[in-house]
C-alpha positions in Angstrom: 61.3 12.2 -73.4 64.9 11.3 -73.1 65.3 12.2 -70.1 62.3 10.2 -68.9 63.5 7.1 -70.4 66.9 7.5 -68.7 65.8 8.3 -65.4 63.6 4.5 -65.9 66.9 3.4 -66.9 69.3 4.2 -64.6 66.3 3.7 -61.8 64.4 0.6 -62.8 63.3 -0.2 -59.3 61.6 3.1 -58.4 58.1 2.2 -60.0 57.7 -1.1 -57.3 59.3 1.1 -54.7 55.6 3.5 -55.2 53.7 0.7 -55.3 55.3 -0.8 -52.1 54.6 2.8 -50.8 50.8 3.0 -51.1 50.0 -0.5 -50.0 51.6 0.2 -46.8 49.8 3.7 -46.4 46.6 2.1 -46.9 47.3 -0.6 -44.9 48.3 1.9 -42.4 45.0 3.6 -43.0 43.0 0.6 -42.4 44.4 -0.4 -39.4 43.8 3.0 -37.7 40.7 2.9 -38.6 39.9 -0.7 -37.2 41.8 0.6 -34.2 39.4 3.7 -34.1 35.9 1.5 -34.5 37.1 -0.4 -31.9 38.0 2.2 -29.2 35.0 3.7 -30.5 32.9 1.0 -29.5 34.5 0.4 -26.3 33.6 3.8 -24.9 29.9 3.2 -26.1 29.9 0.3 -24.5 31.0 1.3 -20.9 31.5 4.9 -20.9 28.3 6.1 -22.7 28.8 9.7 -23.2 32.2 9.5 -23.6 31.6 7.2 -26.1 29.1 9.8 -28.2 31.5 12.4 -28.4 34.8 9.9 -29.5 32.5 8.8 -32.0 31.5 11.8 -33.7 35.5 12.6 -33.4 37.3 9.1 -34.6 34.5 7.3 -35.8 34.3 6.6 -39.8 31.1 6.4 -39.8 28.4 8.1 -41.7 26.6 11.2 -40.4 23.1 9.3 -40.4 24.7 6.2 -38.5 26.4 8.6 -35.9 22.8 10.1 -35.3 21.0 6.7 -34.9 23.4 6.1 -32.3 23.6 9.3 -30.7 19.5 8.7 -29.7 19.5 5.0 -29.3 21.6 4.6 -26.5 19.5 8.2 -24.5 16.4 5.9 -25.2 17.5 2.6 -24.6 19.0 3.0 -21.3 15.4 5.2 -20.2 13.4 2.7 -21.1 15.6 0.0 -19.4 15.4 2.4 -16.2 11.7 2.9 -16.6 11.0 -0.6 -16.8 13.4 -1.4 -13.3 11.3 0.9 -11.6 8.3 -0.9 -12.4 9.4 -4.0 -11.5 10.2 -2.8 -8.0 6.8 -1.1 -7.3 5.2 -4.1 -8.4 7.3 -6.3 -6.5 6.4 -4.3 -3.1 2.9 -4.1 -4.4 2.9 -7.7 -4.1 4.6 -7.8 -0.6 2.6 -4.9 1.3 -0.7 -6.6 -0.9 -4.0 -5.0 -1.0 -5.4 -2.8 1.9 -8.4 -4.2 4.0 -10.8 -1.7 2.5 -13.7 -4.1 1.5 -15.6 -3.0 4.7 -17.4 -0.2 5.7 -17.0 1.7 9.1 -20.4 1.2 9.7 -20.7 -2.6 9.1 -17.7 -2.4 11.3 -19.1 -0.8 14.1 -22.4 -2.6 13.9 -20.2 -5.8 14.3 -17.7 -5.1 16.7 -20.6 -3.0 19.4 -22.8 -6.1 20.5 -19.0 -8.4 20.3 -17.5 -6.3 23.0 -20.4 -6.4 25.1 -21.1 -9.6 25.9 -18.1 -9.8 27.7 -19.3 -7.4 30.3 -22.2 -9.5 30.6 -19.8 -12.3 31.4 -17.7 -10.4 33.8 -20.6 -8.6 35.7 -22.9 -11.4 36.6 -20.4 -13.4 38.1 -20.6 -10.7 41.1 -23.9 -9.0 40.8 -23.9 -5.3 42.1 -27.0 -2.9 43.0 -27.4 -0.2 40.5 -28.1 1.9 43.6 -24.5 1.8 44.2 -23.4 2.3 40.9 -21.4 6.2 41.1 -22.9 8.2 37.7 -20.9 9.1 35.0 -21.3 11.7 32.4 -21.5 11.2 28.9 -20.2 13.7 26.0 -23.8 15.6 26.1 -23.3 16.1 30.4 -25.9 13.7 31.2 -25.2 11.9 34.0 -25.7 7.9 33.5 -25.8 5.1 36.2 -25.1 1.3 35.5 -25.2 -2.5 37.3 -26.8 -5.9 37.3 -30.0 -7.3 38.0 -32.7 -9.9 37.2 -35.7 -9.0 35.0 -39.3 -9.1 36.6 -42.0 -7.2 34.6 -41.7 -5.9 30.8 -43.5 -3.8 28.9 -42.3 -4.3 25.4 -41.5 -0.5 24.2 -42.8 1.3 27.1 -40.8 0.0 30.5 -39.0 -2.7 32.2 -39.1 -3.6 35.7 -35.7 -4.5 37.3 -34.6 -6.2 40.7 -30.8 -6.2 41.9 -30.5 -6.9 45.4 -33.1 -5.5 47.0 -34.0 -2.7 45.8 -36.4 -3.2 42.3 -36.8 -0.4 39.5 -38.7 0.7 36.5 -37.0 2.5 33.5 -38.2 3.2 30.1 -37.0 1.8 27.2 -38.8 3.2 24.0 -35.5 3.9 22.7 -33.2 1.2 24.2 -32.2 -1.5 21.8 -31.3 -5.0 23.4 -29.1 -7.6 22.6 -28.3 -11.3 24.1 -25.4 -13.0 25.3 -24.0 -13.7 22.1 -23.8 -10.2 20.9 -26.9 -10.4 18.7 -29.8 -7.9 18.6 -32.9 -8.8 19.9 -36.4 -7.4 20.1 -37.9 -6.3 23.7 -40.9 -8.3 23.0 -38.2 -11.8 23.0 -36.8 -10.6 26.4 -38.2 -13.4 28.9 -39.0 -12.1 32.7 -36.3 -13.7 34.9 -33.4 -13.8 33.4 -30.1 -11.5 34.2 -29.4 -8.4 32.3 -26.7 -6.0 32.3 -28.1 -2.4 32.3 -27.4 1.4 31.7 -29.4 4.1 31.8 -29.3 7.9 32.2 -30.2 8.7 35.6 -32.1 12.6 34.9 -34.7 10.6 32.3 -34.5 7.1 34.0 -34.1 6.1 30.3 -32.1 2.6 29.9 -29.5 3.5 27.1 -27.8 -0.3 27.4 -29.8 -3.4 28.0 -27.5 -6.7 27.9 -30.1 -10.2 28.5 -28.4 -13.4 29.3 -30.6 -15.7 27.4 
């Protein structure tokens, strides 16, 4: 006891000299550990996975914090990935837009067959030909098939039509033919008028037309 009180004595400064002491230290303390958040969230920030492991290291923060963190930035940078994506594949979507698909290939072809023809019509009649000079073709089945120009003098709705092209004047069949006028549209045999030009095919073994093109 003595020797307590004469150590105060002949040291009467040493008690503010400890408190001096530990205000620094914890100053100290809480500086490093601003400095430490800081870097901490620095390197979360712009170095992602550096960042997770600096935090779990320097970091003063609690264990159930760290985890939060640890699968909110996995997620959040997934879902901001996933949702760039789909941006872009709508964005070409919209560019490329939708594919001509409201047709079928039938309608197609029904459309497009008498639309090509008539211009055959148009290109043949300007310089009529005799289908007796006409050099047969084959088609995919081997049949040989003949072709040419002519005017229209007898018909027989389903059964035969008469045709004259120069001079020389034939009869084919037609119950299976099917007909069409000018403008591409079907017609029936019994609307075909007697004088009027036609464009013809027909396969030369049957003497069956298999194309009849009327100008009217």
């Amino acid at each position: 006891m003595n020797n307590e009180n004469y150590n105060r004595q002949s040291n009467p400064q040493q008690p503010v000299q400890d408190n001096v002491n530990q205000t620094t230290s914890s100053k100290s303390a809480g500086s490093n550990r601003a400095i430490s958040t800081l870097i901490t969230i620095l390197l979360l920030l712009f170095m992602f996975p550096i960042g997770i492991i600096v935090m779990w290291v320097l970091a003063p923060w609690s264990k159930g914090f760290k985890w939060f963190l640890t699968l909110f930035f996995p997620v959040g940078f997934a879902l901001a990935f996933g949702l760039i994506l789909l941006n872009q594949s709508r964005h070409k979507s919209s560019i490329i837009g939708p594919s001509p698909s409201s047709k079928s290939g039938n309608v197609n072809t029904q459309v497009q067959t008498p639309s090509t023809q008539p211009a055959t019509n148009k290109a043949t009649t300007s310089s009529p030909t005799s289908y007796s000079q006409q050099t047969p073709t084959s088609t995919n089945s081997g049949a040989a098939v003949g072709s040419g120009t002519g005017t229209i003098t007898a018909i027989q709705p389903g059964v035969s039509i008469t045709i004259r092209s120069d001079s020389v004047t034939k009869t084919f069949y037609t119950s299976s033919v099917q007909a069409y006028n000018a403008k591409g549209e079907k017609i029936s045999q019994s609307d075909i008028q007697v004088g009027k030009e036609a464009v013809f095919g027909w396969v030369v073994a049957t003497n069956q037309l298999n194309m009849l093109m009327v100008n009217q």
